[in-house]
SERO-4910 file (N, C-alpha, C, O; in steps of 0.05 Angstrom, whole numbers):
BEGIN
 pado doro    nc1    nc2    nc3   cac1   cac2   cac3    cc1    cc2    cc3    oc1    oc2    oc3
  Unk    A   -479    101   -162   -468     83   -141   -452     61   -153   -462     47   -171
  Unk    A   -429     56   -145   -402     38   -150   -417      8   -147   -410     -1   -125
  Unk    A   -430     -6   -157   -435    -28   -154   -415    -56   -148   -404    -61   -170
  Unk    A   -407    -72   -129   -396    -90   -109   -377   -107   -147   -391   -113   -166
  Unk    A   -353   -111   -146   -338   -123   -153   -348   -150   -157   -348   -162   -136
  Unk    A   -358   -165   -177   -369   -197   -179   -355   -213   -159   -368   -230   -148
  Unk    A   -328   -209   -151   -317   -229   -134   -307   -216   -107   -294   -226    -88
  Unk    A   -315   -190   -111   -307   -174    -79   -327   -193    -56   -347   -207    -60
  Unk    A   -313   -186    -37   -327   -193    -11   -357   -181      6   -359   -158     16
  Unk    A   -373   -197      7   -398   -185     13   -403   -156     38   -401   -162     62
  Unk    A   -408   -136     33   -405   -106     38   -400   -118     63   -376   -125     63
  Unk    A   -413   -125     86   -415   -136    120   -380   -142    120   -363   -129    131
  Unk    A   -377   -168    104   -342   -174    105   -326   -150    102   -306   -149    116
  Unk    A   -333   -129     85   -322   -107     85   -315    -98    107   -294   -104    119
  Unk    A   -329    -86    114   -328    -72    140   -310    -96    164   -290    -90    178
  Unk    A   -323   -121    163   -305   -137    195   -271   -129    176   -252   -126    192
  Unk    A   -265   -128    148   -237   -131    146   -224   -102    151   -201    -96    157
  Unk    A   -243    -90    147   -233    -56    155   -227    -42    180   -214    -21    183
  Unk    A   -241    -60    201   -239    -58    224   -222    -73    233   -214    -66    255
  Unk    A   -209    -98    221   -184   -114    224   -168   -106    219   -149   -114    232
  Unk    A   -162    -90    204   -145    -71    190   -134    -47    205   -110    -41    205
  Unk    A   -156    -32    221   -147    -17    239   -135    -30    273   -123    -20    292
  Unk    A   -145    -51    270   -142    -64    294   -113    -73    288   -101    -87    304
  Unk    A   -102    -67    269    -74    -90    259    -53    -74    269    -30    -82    275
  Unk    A    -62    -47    271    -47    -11    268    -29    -17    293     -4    -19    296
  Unk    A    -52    -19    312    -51    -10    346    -46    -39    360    -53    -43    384
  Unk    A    -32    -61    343    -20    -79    373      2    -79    371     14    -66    354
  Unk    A     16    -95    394     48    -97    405     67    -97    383     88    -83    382
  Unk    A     61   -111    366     83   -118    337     61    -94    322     38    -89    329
  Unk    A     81    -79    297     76    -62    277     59    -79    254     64   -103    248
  Unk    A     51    -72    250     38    -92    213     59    -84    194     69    -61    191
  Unk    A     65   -113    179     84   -112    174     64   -124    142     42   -136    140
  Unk    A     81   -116    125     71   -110     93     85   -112     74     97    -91     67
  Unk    A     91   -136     60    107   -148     41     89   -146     12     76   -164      2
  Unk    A     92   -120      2     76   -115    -15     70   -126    -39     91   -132    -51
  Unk    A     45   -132    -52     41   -152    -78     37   -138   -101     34   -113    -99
  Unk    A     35   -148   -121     22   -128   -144     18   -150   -168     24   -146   -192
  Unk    A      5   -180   -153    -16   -191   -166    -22   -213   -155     -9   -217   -135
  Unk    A    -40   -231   -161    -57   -248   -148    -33   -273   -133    -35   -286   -112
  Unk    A    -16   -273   -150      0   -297   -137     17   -292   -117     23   -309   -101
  Unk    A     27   -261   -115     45   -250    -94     27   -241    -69     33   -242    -45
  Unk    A     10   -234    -78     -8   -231    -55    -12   -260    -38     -4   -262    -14
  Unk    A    -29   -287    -53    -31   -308    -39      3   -315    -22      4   -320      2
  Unk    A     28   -313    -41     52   -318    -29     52   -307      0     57   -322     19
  Unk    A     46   -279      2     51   -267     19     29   -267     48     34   -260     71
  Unk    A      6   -277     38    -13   -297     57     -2   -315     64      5   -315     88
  Unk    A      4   -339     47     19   -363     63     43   -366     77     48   -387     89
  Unk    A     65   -340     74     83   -331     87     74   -330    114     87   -342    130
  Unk    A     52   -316    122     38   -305    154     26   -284    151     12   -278    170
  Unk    A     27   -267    131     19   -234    138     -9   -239    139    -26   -255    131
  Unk    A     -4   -215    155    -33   -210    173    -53   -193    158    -75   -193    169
  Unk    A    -52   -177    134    -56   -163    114    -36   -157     87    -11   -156     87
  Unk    A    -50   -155     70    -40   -155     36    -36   -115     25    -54    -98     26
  Unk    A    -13   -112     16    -13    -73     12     -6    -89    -20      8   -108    -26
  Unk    A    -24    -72    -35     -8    -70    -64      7    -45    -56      2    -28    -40
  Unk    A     33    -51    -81     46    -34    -89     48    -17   -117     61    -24   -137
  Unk    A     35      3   -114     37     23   -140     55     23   -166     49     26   -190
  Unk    A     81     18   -152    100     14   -178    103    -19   -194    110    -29   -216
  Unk    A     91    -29   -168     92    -57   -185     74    -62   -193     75    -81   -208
  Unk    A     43    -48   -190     24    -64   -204     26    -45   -234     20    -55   -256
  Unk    A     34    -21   -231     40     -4   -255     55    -22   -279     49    -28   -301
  Unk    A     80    -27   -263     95    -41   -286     90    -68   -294     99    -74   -316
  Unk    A     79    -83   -283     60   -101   -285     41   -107   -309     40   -124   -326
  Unk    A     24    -78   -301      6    -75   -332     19    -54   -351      6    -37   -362
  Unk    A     47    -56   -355     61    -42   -378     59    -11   -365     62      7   -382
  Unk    A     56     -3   -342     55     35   -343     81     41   -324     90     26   -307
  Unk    A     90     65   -332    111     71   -308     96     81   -284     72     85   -286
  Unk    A    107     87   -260     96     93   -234     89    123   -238    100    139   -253
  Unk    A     64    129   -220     64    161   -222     43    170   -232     42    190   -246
  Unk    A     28    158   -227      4    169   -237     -7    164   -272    -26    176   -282
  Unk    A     11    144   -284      4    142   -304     -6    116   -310      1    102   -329
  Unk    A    -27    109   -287    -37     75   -300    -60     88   -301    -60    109   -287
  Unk    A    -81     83   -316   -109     86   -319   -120     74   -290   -112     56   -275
  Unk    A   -143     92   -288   -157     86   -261   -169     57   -263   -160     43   -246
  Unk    A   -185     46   -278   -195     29   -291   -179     -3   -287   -189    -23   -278
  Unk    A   -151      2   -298   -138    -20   -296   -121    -27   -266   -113    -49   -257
  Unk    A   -120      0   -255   -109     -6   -221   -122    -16   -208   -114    -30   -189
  Unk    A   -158    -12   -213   -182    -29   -191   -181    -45   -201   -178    -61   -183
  Unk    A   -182    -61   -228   -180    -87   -241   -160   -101   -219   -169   -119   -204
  Unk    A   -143    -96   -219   -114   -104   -202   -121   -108   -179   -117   -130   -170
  Unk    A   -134    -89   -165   -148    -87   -133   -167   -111   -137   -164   -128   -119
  Unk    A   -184   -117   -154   -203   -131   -153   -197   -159   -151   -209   -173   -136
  Unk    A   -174   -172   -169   -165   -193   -167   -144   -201   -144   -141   -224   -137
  Unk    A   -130   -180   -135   -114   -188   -103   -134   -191    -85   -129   -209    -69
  Unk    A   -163   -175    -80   -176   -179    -55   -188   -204    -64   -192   -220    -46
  Unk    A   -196   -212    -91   -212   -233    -98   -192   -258    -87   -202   -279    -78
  Unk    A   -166   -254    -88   -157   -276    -81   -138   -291    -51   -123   -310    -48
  Unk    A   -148   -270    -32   -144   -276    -12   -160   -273     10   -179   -260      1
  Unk    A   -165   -278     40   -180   -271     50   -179   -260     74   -195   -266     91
  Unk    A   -154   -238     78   -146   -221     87   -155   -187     88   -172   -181     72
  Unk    A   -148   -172    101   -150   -149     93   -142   -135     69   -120   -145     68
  Unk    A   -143   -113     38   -127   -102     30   -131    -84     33   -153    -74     38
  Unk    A   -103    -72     32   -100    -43     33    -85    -33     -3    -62    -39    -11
  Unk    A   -105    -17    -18    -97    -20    -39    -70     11    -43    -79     29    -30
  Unk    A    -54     15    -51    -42     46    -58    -50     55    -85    -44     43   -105
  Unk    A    -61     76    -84    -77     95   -103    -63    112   -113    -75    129   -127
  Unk    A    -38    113   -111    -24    135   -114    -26    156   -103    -19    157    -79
  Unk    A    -37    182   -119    -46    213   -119    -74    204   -122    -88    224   -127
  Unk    A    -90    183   -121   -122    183   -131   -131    182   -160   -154    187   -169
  Unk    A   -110    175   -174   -118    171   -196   -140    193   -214   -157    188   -231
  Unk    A   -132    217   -204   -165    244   -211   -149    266   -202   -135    270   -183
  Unk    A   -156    279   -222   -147    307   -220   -159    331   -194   -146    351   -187
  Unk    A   -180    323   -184   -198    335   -171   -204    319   -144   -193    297   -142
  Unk    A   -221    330   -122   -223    316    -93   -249    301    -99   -254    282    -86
  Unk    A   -266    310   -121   -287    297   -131   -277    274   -143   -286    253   -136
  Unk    A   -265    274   -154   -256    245   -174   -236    228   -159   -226    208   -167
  Unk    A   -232    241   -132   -201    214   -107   -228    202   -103   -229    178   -110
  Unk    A   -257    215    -91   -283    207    -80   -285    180    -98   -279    157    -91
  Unk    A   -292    189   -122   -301    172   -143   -278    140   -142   -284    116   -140
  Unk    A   -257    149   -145   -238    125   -129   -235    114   -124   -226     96   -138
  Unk    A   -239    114    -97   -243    107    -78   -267     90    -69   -264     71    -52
  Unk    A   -291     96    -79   -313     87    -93   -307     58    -93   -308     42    -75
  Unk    A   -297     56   -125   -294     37   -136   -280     14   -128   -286     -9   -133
  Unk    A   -256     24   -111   -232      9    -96   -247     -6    -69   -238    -28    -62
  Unk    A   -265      4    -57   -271     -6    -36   -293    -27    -56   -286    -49    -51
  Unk    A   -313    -28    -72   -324    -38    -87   -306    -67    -95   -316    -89    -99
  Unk    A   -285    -61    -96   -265    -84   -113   -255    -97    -91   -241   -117    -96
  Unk    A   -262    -88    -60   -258   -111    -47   -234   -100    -20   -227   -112      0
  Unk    A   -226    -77    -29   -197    -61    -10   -215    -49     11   -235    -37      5
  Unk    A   -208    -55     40   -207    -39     57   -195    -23     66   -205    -12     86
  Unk    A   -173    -15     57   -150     11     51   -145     25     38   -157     23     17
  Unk    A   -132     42     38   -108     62     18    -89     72     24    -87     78     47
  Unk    A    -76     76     13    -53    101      9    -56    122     -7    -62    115    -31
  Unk    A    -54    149     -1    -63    171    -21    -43    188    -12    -42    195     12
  Unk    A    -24    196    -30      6    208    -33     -1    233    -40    -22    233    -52
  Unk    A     14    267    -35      9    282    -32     31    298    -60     32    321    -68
  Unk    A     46    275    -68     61    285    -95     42    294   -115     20    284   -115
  Unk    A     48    313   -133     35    323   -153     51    315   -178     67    332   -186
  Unk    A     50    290   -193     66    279   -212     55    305   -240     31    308   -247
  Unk    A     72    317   -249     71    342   -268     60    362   -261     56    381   -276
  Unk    A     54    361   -232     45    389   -227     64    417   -222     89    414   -221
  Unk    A     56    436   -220     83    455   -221     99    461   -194    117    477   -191
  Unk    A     85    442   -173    110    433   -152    103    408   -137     81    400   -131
  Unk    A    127    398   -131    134    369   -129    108    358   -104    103    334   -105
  Unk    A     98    370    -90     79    366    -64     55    380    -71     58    404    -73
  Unk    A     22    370    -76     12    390    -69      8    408    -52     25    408    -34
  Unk    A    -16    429    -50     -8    453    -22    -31    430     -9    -49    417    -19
  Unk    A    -21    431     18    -22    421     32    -68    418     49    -82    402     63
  Unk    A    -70    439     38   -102    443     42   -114    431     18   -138    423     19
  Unk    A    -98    428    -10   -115    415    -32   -109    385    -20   -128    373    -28
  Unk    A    -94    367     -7    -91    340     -4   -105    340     21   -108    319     32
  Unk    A   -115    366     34   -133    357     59   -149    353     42   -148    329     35
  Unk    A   -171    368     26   -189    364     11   -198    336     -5   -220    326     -6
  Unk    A   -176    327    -15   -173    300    -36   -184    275     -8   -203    260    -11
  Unk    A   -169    276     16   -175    261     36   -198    259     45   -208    238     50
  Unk    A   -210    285     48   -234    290     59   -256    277     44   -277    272     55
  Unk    A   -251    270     11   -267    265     -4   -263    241     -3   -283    226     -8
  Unk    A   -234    226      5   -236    203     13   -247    184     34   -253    160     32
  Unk    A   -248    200     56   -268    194     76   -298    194     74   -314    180     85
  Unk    A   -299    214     59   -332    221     48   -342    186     31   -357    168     36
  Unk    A   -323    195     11   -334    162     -8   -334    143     18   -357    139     24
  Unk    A   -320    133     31   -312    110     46   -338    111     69   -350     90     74
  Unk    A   -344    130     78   -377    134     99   -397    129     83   -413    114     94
  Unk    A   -402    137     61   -426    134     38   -428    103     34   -450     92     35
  Unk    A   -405     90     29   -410     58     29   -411     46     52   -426     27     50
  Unk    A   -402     48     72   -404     36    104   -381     26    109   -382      8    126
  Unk    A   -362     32    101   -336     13    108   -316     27    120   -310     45    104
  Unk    A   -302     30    142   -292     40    159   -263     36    147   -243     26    157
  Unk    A   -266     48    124   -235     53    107   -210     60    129   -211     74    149
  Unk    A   -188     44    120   -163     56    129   -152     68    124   -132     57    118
  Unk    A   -150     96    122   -142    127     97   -112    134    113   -108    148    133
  Unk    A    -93    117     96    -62    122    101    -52    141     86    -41    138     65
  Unk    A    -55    165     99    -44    188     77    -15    190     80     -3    190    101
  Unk    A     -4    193     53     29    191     46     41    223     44     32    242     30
  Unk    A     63    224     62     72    250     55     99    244     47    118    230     55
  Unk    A     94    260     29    132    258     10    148    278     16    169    268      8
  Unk    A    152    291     21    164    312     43    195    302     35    209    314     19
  Unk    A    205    275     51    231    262     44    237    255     13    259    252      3
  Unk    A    214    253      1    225    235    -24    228    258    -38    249    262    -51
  Unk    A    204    279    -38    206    296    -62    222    328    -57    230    341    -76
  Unk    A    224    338    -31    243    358    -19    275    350    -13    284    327    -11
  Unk    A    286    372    -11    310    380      2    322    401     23    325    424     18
  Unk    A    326    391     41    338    412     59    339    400     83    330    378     85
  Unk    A    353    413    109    345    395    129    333    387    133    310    396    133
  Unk    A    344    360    142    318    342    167    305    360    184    280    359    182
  Unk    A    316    380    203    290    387    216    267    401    207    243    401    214
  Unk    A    286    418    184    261    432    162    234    415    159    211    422    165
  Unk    A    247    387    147    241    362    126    212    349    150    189    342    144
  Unk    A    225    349    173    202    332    197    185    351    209    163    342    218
  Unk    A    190    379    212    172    406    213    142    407    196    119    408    204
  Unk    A    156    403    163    133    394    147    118    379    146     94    383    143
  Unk    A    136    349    149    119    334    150     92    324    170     71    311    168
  Unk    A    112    341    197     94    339    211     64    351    216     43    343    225
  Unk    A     79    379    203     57    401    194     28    385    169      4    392    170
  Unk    A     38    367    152     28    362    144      0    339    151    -24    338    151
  Unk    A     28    321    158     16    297    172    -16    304    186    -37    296    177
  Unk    A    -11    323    213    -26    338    231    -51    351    212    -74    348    219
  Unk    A    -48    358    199    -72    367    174    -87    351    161   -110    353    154
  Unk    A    -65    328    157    -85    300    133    -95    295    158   -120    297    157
  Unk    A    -85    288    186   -108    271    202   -128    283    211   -146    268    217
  Unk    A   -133    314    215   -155    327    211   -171    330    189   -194    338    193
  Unk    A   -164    325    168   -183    318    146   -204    292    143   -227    290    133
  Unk    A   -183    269    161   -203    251    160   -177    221    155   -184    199    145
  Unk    A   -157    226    161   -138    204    152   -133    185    179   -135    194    201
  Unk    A   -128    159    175   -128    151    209    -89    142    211    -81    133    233
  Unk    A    -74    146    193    -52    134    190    -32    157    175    -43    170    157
  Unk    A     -6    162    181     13    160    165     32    158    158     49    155    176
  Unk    A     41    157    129     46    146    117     80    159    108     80    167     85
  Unk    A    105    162    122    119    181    105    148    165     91    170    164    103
  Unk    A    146    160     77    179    144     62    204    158     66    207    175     84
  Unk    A    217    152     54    247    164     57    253    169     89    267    188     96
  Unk    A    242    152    107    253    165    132    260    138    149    241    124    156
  Unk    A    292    130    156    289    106    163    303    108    194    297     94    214
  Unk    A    323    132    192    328    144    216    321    139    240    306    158    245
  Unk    A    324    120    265    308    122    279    300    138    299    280    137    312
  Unk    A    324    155    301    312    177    304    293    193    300    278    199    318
  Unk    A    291    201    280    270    215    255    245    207    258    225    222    262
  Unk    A    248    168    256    225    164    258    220    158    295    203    140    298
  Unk    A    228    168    320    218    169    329    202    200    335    181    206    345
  Unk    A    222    211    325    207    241    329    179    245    313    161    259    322
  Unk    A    176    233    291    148    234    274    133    212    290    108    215    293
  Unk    A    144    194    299    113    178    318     96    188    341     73    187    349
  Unk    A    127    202    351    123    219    380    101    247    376     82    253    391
  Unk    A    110    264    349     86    284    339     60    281    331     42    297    328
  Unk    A     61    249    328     35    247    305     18    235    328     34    226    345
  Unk    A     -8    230    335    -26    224    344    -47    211    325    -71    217    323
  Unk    A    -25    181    305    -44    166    298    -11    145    294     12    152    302
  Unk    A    -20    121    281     -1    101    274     13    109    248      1    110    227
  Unk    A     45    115    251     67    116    224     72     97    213     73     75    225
  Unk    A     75    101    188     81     80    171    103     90    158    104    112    147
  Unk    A    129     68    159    156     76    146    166     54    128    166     30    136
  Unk    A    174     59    107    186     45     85    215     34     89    233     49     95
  Unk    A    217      5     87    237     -7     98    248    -20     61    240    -17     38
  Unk    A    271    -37     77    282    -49     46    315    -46     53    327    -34     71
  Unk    A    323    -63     33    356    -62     43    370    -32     47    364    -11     34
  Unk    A    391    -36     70    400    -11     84    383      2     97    392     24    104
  Unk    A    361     -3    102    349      1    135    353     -7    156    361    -30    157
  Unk    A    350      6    180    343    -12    209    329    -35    206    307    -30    196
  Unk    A    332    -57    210    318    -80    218    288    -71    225    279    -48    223
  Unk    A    275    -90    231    239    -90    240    240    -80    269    225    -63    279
  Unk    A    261    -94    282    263    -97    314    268    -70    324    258    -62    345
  Unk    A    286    -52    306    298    -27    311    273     -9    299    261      3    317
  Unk    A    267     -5    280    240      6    268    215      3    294    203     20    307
  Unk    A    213    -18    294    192     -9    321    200     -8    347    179     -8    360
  Unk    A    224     -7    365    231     10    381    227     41    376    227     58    394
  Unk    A    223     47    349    227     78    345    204     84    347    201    109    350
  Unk    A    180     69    346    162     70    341    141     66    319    118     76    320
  Unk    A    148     54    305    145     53    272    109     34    283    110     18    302
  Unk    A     91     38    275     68     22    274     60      0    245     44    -18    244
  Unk    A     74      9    227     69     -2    198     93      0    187    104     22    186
  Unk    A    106    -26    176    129    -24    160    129    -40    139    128    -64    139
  Unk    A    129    -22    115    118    -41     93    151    -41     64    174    -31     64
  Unk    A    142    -50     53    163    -57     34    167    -44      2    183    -43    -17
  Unk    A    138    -34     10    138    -19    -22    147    -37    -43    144    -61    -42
  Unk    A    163    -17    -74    167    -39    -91    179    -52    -94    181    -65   -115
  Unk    A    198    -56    -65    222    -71    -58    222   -102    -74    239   -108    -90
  Unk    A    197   -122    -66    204   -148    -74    199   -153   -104    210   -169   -119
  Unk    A    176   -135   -109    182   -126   -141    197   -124   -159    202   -137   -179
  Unk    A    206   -105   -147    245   -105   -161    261   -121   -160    277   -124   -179
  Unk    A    261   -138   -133    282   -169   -130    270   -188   -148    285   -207   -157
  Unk    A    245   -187   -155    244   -207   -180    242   -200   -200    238   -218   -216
  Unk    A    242   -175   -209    254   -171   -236    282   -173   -242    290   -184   -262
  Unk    A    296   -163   -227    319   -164   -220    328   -194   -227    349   -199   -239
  Unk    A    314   -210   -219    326   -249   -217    311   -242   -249    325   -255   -264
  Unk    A    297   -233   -261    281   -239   -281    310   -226   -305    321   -236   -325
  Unk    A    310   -210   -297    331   -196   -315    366   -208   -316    382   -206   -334
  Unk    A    370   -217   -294    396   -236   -291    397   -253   -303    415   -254   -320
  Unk    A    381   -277   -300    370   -302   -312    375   -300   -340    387   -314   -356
  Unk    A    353   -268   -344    353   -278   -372    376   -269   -392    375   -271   -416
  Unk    A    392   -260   -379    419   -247   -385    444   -268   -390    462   -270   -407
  Unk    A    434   -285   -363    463   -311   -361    451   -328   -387    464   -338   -405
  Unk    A    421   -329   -383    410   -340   -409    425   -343   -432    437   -362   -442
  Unk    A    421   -316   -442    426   -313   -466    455   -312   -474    463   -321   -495
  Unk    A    468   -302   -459    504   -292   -456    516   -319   -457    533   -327   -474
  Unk    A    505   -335   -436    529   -359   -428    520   -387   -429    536   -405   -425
  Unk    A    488   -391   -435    476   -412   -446    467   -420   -420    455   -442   -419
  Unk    A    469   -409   -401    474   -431   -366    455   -420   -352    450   -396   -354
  Unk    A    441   -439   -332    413   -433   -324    417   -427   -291    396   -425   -277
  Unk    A    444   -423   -278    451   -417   -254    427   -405   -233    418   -413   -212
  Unk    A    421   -372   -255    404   -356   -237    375   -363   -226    361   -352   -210
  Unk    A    373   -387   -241    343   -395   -242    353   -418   -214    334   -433   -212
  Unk    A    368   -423   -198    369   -445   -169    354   -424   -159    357   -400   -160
  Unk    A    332   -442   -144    320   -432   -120    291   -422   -129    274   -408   -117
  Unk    A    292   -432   -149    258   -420   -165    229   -433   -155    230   -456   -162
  Unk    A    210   -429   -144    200   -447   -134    180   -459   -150    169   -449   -170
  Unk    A    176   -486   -135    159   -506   -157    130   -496   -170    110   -485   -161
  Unk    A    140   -505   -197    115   -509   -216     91   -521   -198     73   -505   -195
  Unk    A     88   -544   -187     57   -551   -183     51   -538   -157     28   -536   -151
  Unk    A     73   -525   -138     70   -509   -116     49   -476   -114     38   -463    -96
  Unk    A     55   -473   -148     55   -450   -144     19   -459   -165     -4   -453   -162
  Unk    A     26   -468   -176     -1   -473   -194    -28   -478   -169    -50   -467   -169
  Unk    A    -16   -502   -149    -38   -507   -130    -43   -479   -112    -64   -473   -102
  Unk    A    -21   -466   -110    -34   -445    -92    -51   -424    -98    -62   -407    -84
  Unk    A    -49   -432   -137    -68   -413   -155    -96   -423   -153   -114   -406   -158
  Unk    A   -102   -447   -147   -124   -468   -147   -140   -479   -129   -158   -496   -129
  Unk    A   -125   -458   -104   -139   -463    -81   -166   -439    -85   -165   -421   -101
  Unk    A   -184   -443    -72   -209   -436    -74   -208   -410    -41   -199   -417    -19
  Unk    A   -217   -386    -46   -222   -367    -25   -249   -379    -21   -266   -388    -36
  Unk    A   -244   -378     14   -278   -383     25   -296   -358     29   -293   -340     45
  Unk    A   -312   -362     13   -337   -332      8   -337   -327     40   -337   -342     60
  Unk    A   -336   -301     38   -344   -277     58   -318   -290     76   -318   -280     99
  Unk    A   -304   -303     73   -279   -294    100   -269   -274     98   -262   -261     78
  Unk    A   -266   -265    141   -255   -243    145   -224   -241    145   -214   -219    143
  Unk    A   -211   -263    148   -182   -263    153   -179   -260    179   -158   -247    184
  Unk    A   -195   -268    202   -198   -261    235   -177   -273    240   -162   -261    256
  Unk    A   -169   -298    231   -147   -316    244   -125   -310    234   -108   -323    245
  Unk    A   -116   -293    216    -91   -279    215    -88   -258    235    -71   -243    226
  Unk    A    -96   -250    260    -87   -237    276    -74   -248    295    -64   -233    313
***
């Protein structure tokens, strides 16, 4: 048994944030998810307003030195989980990638640990990073889910199991082919046990109203520059619109400019607009109040 994270939230908080979490799915506005991938972007993105915290996979990867895809050690991604839930007192929803495990026994094991570290979420993606095709078959990622639901009942926490179908990112062919599958798929993970999903590459609003209209749970669609707006995304129906490694990349991006004008032209231009040293230190220094649910972010 996964023993509780030293600074995770007491199991009871678990559950009220898990159930906030689903409660976030199904109101008037979409949950909206400006994704973190460490303790200070996460708090940022609390004191911004969000109503819940999503890590993002590729940024907490590159973060701790790994590329995206399945190649961070399981070990160091809940470390990661452990210190974003430790430091806010909101819901998380952590992304797991593929489950970090080769097997539906080892997403279990997981999963485990992740809710241990303080996440009342996931994302569990149906790509097979080196496997010998780009998606797994579609009954082994019911399986992986199912074990994800399994772990998540065994601890008591009414997990939010956002299963990801890549269908758009990792296929080619028509769209209607492309939303056939996904939907085919979709319809399968939520019989396994998923309450959400999850599909990227689809910003269309069209597209995405036809996958909200098939699916009989809350979609989640990946936004970021050259998308529909928020306003247009949920006319389509969109229930979750999150950002992925979008703001990740805008500050590496300022990180990599900077240090470019840096070095090239001696001139500190890129760095206007940086925010304050004691701003950001105090918001490191503020203290989480044990066992909050984050109720008043709704």
């Amino acid at each position: 048994m996964n023993e509780p994270h030293p600074h995770a939230p007491h199991p009871t908080d678990l559950a009220t944030r898990a159930r906030l979490l689903h409660t976030l799915h199904r109101g008037a506005r979409p949950l909206l998810l400006a994704n973190a991938w460490d303790a200070l972007s996460a708090r940022l993105a609390a004191r911004a307003g969000a109503a819940a915290i999503a890590t993002t996979s590729s940024g907490v990867a590159w973060s701790l030195g790994a590329p995206d895809g399945d190649r961070l050690a399981r070990a160091d991604a809940v470390a990661l989980v452990a210190r974003v839930a430790s430091a806010v007192e909101l819901p998380v929803t952590a992304d797991i990638e593929s489950g970090f495990a080769p097997d539906a026994a080892g997403v279990g094991e997981t999963v485990a640990e992740v809710l241990a570290a303080g996440a009342v979420g996931v994302n569990l993606e149906d790509s097979s990073h080196g496997g010998p095709q780009p998606l797994r078959p579609a009954g082994e990622q019911a399986e992986r889910l199912a074990a994800a639901r399994a772990a998540a009942e065994a601890a008591a926490v009414p997990l939010f199991l956002n299963a990801r179908v890549d269908v758009f990112l990792r296929h080619r062919g028509a769209a209607t082919a492309l939303v056939d599958e996904a939907l085919a798929r979709g319809r399968a993970y939520l019989a396994a046990g998923a309450d959400g999903v999850f599909v990227p590459g689809v910003t269309d609003p069209e597209l995405v109203r036809t996958l909200a209209d098939g699916l009989d749970a809350p979609l989640n669609v990946l936004a970021g520059p050259g998308a529909p707006d928020v306003a247009a995304l949920t006319a389509a129906g969109a229930a979750r619109i999150s950002l992925g490694s979008a703001i990740a990349q805008a500050a590496y991006g300022l990180a990599a400019r900077a240090t470019e004008e840096f070095l090239a032209a001696g001139t500190y231009g890129a760095l206007t607009g940086a925010l304050d040293y004691g701003g950001l230190n105090s918001l490191m220094s503020e203290a989480v109040a044990p066992g909050g649910s984050g109720d008043a972010a709704v």
